[in-house]
C-alpha positions in Angstrom: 21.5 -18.0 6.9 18.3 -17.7 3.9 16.2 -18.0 7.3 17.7 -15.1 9.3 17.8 -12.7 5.8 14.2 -13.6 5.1 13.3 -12.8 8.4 14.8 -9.5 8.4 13.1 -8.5 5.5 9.5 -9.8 6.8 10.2 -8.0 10.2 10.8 -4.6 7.8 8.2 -5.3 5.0 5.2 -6.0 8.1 6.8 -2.4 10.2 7.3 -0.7 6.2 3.7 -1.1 5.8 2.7 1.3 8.5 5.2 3.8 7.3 3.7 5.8 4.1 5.7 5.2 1.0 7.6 1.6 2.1 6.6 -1.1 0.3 6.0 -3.6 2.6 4.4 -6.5 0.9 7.0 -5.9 -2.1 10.0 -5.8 0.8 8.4 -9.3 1.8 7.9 -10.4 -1.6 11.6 -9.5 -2.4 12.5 -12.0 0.9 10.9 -15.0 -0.2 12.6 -14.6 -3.3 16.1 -13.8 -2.0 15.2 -17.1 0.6 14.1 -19.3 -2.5 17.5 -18.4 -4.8 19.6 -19.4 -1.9 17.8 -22.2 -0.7 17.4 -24.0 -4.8 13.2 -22.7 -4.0 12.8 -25.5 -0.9 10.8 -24.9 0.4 8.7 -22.0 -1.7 8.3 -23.8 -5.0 6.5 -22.0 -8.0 2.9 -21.9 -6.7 3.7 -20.3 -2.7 5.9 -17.6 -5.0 3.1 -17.1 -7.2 0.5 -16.9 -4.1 3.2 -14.5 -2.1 3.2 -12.7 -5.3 -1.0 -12.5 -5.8 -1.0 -11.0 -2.2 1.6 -8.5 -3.1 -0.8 -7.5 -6.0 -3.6 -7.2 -3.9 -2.1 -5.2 -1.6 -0.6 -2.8 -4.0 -4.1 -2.3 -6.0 -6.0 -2.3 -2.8 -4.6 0.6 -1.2 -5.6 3.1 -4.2 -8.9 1.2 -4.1 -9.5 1.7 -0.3 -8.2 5.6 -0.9 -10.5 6.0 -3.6 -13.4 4.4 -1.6 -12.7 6.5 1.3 -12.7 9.8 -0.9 -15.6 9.0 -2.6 -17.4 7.8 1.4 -17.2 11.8 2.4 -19.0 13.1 -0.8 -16.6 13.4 -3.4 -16.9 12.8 -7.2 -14.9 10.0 -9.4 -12.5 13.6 -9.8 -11.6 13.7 -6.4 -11.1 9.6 -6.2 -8.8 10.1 -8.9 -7.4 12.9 -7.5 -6.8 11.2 -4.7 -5.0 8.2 -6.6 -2.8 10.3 -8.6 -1.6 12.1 -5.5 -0.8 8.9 -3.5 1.2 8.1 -6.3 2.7 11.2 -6.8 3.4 11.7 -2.8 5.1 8.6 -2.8 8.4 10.8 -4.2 7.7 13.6 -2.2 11.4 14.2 -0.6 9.9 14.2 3.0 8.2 11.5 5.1 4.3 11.6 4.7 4.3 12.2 0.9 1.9 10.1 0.6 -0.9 11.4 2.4 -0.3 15.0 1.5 -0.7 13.8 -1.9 -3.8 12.2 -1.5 -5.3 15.3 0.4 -3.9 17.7 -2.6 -4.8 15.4 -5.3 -8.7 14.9 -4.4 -8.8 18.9 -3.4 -7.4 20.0 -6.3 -9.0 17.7 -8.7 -12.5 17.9 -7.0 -11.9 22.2 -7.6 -10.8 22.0 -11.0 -12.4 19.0 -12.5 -15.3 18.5 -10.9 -16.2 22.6 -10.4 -16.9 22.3 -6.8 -16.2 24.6 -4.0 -13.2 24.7 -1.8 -15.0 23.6 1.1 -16.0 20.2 -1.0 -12.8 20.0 -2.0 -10.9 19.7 1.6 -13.9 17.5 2.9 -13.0 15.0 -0.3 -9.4 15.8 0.4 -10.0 14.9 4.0 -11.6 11.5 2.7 -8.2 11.0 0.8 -6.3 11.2 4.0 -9.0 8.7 6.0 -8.6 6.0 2.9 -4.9 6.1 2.7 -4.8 5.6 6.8 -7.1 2.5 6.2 -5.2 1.4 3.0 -1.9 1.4 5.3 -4.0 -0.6 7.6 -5.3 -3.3 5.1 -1.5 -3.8 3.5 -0.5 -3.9 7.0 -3.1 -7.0 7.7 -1.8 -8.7 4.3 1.6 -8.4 5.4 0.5 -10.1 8.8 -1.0 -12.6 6.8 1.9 -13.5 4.3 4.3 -13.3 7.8 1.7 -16.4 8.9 2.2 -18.1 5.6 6.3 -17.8 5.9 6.3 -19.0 9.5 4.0 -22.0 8.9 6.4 -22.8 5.7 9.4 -22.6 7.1 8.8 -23.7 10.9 
């Protein structure tokens, strides 16, 4: 029974990380937890918790890192990379699906306009940066997820 409900929640944390706004590693991370309680921690003991745990805070740090990256690749200023983060963070509770990565385009534009003092053409290109970083963040969290879906197989099989 802890096999099939930790399966179910790696099948939705690896497809939640390709969907804006789902935490996927943390919906994995959650699994092998809800697994370990039921089964007395066999056979996840402290350290594969702790490593299932360091990849969730990988993830979760990487994707403003990759956003911010990808702002600042199309010629934006630390403003707009900020911009960028504090709009992914505030899309995520946007009431609509997508939040996200409006909020990264808004948050570089706006902040890259008012912070920084540039133009509103430099603005949507470091907006349009935002949007390019968050697609490869969801990406990268996508490709941890893969990898902590390996790590569960190969510990339970």
């Amino acid at each position: 029974m802890a096999e099939v409900i930790l399966g179910l929640f790696v099948v939705v944390g690896v497809i939640g990380t390709l969907v804006p706004a789902l935490p996927g590693c943390g919906i994995i991370l959650a699994g092998v937890l809800i697994h370990a309680v039921l089964t007395e921690f066999q056979p996840f003991g402290l350290w594969p918790i702790l490593g299932y745990t360091g990849l969730f805070v990988i993830s979760w740090i990487g994707q403003f890192v990759v956003t911010g990256l990808g702002t600042r690749k199309f010629g934006s200023t630390k403003y707009g990379a900020i911009g960028a983060c504090v709009g992914m963070f505030v899309g995520l509770f946007l009431p609509f699906f997508g939040g996200m990565l409006v909020g990264t385009f808004i948050g570089a534009f706006v902040f890259e306009i008012f912070f920084a003092m540039k133009e509103p053409m430099d603005g949507a290109r470091a907006g349009f940066g935002a949007l390019v970083g968050t697609v490869f963040s969801l990406f990268y969290e996508f490709l941890i997820a893969l990898v902590m879906a390996g790590f569960i197989g190969w510990q339970i099989f």
